[in-house]
C-alpha positions in Angstrom: 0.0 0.0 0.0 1.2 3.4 -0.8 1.3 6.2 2.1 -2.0 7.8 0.3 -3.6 4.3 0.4 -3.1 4.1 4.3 -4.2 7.2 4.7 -7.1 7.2 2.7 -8.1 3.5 4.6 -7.4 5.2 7.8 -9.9 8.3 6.6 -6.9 11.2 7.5 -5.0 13.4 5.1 -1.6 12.3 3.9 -0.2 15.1 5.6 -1.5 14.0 8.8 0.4 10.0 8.3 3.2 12.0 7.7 3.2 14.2 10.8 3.0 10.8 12.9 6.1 9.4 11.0 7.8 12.6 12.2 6.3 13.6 15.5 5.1 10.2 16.6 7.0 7.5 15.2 6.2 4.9 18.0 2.4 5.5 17.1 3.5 5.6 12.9 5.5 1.9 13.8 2.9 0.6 15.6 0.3 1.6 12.2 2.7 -0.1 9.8 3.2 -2.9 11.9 -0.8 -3.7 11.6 -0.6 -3.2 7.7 2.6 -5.5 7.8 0.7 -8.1 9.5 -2.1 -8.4 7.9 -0.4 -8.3 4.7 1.4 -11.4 5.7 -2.0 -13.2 7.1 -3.6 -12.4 3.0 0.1 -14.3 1.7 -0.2 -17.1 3.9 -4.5 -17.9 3.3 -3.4 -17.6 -0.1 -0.5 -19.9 -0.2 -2.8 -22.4 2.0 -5.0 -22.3 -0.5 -2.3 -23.5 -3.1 -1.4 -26.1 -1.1 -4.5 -27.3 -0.6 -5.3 -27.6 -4.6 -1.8 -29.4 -4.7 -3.2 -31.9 -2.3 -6.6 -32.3 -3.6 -5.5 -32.5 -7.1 -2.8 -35.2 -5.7 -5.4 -37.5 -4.4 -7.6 -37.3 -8.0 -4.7 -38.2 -10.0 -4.6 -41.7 -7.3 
């Protein structure tokens, strides 16, 4: 996500994620942490998903 995508998801002005960066960076860490994380939860359901076709289409082909 681009800066103008968090902020627009967040509903603030760009300006606003950028004074956090700068004048509250423990709050601006703690933000991109929880976009970090639930970009890794999306990665891993979708490479569960994978494996689970692999599986399924292993036991067809048995």
């Amino acid at each position: 996500m681009t800066q103008r995508d968090i902020a627009g998801y967040l509903n603030i002005d760009r300006t606003t994620l950028y004074n956090w960066k700068k004048n509250k960076p423990n709050l601006y860490k703690i933000i991109m942490q929880g976009f970090e994380v639930e970009e890794v939860k999306k990665l891993l359901k979708e490479s569960l998903e994978k494996l689970e076709s692999i599986e399924t289409s292993d036991k067809k082909k048995k």
